[in-house]
C-alpha positions as CSV (number, residue, x, y, z in Angstrom):
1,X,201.4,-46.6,141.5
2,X,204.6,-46.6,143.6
3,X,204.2,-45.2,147.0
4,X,207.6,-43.6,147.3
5,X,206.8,-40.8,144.3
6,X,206.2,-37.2,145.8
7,X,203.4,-36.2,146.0
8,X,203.3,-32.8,143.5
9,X,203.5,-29.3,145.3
10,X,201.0,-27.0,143.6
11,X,202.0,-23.2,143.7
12,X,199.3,-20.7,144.0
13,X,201.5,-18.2,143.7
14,X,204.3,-17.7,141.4
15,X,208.3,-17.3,143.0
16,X,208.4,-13.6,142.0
17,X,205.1,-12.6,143.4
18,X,205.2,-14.6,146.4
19,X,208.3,-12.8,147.3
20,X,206.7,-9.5,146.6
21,X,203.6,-10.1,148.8
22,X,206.1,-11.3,151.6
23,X,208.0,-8.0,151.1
24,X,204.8,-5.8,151.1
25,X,203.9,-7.8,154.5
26,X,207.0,-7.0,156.6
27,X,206.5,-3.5,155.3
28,X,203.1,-3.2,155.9
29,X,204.1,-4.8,159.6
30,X,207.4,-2.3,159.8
31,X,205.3,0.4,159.3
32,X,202.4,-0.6,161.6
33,X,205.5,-0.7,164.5
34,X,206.7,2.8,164.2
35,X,206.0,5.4,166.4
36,X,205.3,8.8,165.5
37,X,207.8,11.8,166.4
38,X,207.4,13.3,169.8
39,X,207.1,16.6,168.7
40,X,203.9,15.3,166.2
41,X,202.0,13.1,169.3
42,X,202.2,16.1,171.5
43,X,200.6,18.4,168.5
44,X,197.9,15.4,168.4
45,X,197.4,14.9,172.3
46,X,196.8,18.7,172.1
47,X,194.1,18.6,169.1
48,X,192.3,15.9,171.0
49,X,192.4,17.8,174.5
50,X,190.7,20.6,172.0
51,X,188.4,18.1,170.4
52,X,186.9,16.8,173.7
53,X,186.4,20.2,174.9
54,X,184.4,21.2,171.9
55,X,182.1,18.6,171.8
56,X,181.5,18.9,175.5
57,X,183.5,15.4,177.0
58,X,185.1,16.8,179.9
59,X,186.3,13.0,180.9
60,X,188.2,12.6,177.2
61,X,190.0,15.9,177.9
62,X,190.9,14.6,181.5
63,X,192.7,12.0,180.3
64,X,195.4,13.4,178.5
65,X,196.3,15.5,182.4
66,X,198.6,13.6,184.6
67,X,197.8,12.9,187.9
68,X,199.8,15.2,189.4
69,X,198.8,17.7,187.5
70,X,199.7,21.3,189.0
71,X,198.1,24.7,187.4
72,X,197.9,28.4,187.8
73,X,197.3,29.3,191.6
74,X,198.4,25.4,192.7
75,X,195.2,23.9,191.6
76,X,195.6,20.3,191.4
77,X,194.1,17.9,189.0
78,X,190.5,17.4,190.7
79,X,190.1,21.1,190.5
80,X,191.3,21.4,186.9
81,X,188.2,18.6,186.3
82,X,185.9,20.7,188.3
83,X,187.0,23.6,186.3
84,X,186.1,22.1,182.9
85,X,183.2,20.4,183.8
86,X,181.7,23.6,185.5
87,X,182.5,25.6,181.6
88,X,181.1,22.9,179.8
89,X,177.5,22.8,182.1
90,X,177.4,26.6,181.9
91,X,177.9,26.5,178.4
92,X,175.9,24.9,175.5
93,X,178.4,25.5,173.1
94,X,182.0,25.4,174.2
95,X,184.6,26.9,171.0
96,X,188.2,26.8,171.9
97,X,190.8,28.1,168.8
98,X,194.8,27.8,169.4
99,X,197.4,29.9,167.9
100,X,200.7,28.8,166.8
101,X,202.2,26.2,169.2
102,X,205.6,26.1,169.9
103,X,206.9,22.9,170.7
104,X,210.0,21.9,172.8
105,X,211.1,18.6,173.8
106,X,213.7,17.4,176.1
107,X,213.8,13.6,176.1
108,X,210.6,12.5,177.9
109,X,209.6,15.7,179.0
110,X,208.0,18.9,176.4
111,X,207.1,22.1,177.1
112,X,203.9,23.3,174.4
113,X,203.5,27.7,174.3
114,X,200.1,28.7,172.3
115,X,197.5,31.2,172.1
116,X,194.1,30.3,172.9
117,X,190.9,32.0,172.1
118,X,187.8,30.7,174.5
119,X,183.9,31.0,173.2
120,X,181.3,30.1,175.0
121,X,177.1,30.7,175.3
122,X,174.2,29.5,173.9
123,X,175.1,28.3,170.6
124,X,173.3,31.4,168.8
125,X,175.0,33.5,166.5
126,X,177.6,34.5,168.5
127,X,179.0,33.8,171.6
128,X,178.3,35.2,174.8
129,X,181.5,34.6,176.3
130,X,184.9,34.7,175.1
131,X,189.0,35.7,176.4
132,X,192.0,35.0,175.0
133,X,195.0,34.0,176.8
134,X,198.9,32.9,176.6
135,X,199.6,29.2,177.9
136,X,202.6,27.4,178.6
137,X,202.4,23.8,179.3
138,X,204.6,20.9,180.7
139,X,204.5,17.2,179.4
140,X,205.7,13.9,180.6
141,X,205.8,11.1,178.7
142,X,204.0,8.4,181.0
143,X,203.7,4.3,179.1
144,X,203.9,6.2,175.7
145,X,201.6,8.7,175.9
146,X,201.9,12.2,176.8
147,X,200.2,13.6,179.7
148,X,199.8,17.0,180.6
149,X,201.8,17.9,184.1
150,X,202.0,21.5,184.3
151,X,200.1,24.8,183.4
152,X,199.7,28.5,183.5
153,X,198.1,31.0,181.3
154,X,197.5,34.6,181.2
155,X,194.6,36.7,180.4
156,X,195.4,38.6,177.2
């Protein structure tokens, strides 16, 4: 046999349907990239801020607060910490239920307004403890994820 013939390419994938998986790649890839709107990650942070909360992970809930962190009466972020951890060793089921949120945001900055209704006790039928209050909260966007900067909230 002559050395100079080809040697024959064997397709295992047809033209048309090697395109189409190539298409469905970079779309799969395109959609992997995008980011979702700020308004939507802030409603998220806050669910997960909730979550930890509930199931009693005071350090998950910390990190969504920003290090300098300012709250009701100046307390700072060490004493919004001690504050959580303190709620979640005196209680052994910690229940936390937001109202509406109304979400603002102004570039890399957000302010979040809700209701919130706090229960806390034993885990018996009923809880022992429980208050509602109004919240306001400031966010800064800090390496693509939003941290909580600034709180205050009123007893009901």
């Amino acid at each position: 046999m002559e050395k100079s013939k080809s040697m024959a390419t064997i397709n295992l994938f047809p033209r048309p349907l090697a395109r189409a998986l190539a298409l469905c790649t970079l779309l799969l890839l395109a959609a992997g990239c995008t980011r979702e709107p700020p308004e939507e990650q802030l409603r998220n942070t806050l669910g997960q801020m909730q979550q930890a909360l509930e199931e009693r992970a005071p350090a998950r809930f910390m990190e969504h607060v920003s290090g300098d962190f300012v709250g009701n009466g100046g307390i700072d972020r060490d004493a919004l910490q001690q504050m959580v951890r303190a709620q979640v060793l005196a209680n052994q089921r910690v229940g936390l239920t937001f109202g509406p949120a109304e979400v603002e945001v102004q570039g890399s900055s957000a302010t979040i307004r809700f209701s919130a209704l706090a229960t806390g006790g034993s885990g018996r039928f009923l809880p022992e403890r429980g208050g509602a209050w109004d919240v306001t909260t400031g966010w800064r966007e800090e390496g693509g994820d939003w941290r909580l900067l600034h709180a205050s909230w009123e007893r009901r």
